[in-house]
N, C-alpha and C positions, 0 to 999 in steps of 0.2 A: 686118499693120500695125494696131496700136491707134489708135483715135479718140478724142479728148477734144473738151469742148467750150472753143470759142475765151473763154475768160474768165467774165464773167458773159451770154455773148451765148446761143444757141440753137443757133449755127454748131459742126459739128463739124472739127476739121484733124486733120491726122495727126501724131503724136508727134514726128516730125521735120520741118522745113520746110526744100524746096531752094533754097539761096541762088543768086542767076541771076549774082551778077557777074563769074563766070570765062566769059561765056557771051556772047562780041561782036563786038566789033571789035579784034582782038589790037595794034593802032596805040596804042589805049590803055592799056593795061597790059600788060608783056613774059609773063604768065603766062593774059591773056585767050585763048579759042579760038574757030573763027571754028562757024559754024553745021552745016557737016558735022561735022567730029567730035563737038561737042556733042547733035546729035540722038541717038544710041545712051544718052550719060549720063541724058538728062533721060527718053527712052524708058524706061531699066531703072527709074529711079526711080519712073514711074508703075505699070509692071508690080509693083513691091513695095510698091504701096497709097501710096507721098506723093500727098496731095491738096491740097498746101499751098507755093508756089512765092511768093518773096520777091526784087522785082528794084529797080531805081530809075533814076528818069531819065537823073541824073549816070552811071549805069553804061555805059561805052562811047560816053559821051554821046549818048545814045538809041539804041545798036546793039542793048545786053541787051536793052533793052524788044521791040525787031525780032526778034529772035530766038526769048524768051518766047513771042510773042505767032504766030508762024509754025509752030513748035515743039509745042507745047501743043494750038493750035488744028486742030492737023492729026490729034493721037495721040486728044482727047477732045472731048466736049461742052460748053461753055460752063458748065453747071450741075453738072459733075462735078468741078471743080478751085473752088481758094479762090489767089484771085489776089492780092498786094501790090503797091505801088509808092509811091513818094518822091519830095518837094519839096523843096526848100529851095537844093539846092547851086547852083553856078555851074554857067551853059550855055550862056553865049557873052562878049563882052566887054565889054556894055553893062550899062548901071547898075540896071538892073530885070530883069536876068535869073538874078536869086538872092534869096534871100531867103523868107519870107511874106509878101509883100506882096499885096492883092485880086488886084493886078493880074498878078502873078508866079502865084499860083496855080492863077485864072481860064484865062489862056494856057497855062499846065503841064501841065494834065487834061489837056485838049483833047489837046494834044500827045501825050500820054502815051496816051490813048484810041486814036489815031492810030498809032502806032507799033505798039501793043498787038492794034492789030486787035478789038476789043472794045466794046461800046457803056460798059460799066463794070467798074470794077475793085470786087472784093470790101473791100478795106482801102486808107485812102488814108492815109500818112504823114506828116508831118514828119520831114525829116531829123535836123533838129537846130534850137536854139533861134534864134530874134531876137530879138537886142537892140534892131536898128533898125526895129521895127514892133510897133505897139499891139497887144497881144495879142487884144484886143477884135476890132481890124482881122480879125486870123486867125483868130480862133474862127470871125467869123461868115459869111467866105469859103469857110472848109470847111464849115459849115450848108449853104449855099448850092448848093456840090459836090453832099452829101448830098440835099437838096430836089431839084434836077434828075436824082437820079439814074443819074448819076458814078461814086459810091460807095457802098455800104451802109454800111462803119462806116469809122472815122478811127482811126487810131494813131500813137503819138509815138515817136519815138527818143529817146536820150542827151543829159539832161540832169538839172538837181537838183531832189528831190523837192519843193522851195519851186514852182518853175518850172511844173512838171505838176500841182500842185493851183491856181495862180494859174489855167494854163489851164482847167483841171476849173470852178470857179467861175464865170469867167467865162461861161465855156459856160452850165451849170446856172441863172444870176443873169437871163440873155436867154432861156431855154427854146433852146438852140441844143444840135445832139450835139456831146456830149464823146466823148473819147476811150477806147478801151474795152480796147488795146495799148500795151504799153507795150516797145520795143527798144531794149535795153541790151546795155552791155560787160559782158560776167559770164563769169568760166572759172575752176580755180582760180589760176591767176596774179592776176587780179584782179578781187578780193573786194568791193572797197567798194561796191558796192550795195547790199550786207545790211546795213549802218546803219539807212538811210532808203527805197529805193528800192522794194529787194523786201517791206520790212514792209507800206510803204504800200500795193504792188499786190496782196498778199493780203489786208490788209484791207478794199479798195475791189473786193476780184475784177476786177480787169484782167488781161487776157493778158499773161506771161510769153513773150518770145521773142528770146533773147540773140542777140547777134552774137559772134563770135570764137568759138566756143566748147571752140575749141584752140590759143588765143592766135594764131592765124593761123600755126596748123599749129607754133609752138613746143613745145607738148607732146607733138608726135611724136618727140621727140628726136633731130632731126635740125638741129640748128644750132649754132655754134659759139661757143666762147666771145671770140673774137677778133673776132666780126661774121659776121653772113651765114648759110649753111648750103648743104646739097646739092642742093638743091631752084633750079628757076628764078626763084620765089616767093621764097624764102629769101634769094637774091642779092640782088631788085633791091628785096624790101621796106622802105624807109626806115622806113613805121609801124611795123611792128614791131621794127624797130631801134630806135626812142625809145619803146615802150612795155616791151619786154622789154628781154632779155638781164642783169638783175642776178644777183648771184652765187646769192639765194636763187630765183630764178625756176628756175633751173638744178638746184639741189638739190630743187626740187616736182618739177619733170621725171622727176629719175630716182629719186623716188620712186615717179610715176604708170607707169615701168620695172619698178621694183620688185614693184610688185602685179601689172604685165600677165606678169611672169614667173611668177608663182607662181601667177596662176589658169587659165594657159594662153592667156591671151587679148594683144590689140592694144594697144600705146599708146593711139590715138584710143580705142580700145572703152571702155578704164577710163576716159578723160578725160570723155567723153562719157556715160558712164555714173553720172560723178560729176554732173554737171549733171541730167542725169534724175531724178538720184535728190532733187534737190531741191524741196519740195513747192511751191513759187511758180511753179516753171517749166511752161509750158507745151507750146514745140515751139523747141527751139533750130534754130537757121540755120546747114546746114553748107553748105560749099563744096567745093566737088570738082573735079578735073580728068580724073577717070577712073573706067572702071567698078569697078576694082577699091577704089580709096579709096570709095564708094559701098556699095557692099557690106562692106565692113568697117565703118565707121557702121552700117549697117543692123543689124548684129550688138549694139551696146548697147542698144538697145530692146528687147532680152531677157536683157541682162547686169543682173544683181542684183547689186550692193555688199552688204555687211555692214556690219553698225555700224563692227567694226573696221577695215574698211577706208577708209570714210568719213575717220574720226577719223585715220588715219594718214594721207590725204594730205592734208588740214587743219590738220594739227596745226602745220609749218614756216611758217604765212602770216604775213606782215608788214604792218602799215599800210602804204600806198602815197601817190603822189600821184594827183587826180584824172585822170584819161587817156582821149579819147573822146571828149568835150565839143565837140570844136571839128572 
């Protein structure tokens, strides 16, 4: 396994980072798995060097983070793994239990330390943006985190490059930590980050560390054009029903077929390897359900593209609408 380092930080992760959300309480998602079978996954991935694990509150509503934290802490040492986790979304049915608000925050950690098993987390998130709370409010909440502790560094998820320099500012204007990650929607289905998103984070050196990065498993060419696909996942994914399925997403698909036939290699291996190959990116977030899908990812991290193959599966992309946001 290659290391880089996590953005403009000191921290090194590993080229790939394991996404924890298939990893719970299966009540939650028909595609979640409960903690036995998930231990061999998260075991082989640490045996092939992942040092870098990506989970969040909202996931299994606090089951992944149980799991993570059980899992992890049992395979290694606290100082050998780079840990994530996320704020924002809903987690229960009261009025302050989402959001960035001080208060939502403040109580989140905790919980999420809790769950984690862990006195801190290496990266602490933002899910996603607030509208309904001063940015100010959350800059200086996550300081706060930071100063006691909690966290070493803060990262953002999905939203627009206006949004994450307002935050950047604000941080910088109070001497509070800004953000140093940045977790976006980026695969080739969809592109639009490279307008503004990706420019900004290579020029400001922020970590690069997409989500989807097989459109949620649509570039494995296994879904249909009528809805849905072969997979459990595939069935009951509403998002990826309203972010895919266009006629041109289809035709990227079985171009990314196209070159995995002719270099002898995997769908995921080319998709995944088209993300690598882009120089913003840092350590995309895969999700797996098994050791075999696991090991086939593991394989792009040593897959080279060619210029021309780059350009050919790029060359079909369409403008889109914004997707991920919310």
């Amino acid at each position: 396994m290659e290391y880089v380092n996590f953005g403009h930080t000191g921290t090194k992760v590993s080229k790939l980072c394991l996404g924890m959300m298939t990893f719970g309480t299966p009540g939650w998602r028909d595609y979640v798995m409960e903690e036995g079978p998930s231990r061999p996954i998260i075991k082989a991935a640490v045996d092939a060097g992942i040092n870098f694990f990506d989970t969040a509150d909202v996931y299994a509503l606090g089951g992944s983070e149980e799991v993570t934290g059980r899992v992890l802490g049992s395979l290694l040492r606290r100082h050998e793994y780079v840990l994530a986790t996320k704020v924002f979304q809903r987690m229960g049915d009261g009025p302050n239990e989402r959001g960035l608000s001080r208060k939502h925050i403040m109580e989140s950690i905790d919980a999420s330390l809790r769950r984690l098993g862990t006195d801190y987390v290496d990266l602490y998130i933002i899910h996603r943006w607030d509208d309904e709370t001063p940015i100010e409010e959350t800059m200086e909440a996550l300081h706060d985190v930071v100063r006691a502790g909690k966290a070493l560094y803060l990262g953002a998820s999905s939203m627009y490059a206006w949004q994450f320099m307002k935050a950047q500012a604000a941080a910088r204007q109070n001497g509070w930590t800004p953000f140093v990650s940045m977790q976006n929607h980026y695969n080739l289905i969809y592109r639009e980050e490279e307008r503004e998103m990706i420019p900004l984070c290579a020029d400001q050196g922020i970590a690069v560390t997409p989500w989807s990065p097989l459109a949620r498993g649509f570039l494995v060419g296994n879904r249909h054009r009528q809805g849905g696909g072969g997979t459990v996942r595939a069935k009951t994914d509403d998002i990826a029903q309203s972010m895919y399925y266009r006629d041109i997403d289809f035709a990227i698909a079985d171009r990314v077929g196209e070159v995995a036939e002719r270099l002898g290699a995997s769908r995921p291996e080319v998709a995944l390897g088209w993300l690598l190959a882009q120089p913003a990116v840092t350590a995309p977030i895969v999700g797996v359900s098994s050791q075999e899908q696991l090991d086939t990812l593991l394989k792009a991290v040593d897959r080279t593209l060619d210029a021309g193959d780059l350009e050919y599966l790029e060359e079909l992309y369409e403008p889109r609408a914004i997707a991920g946001h919310s």
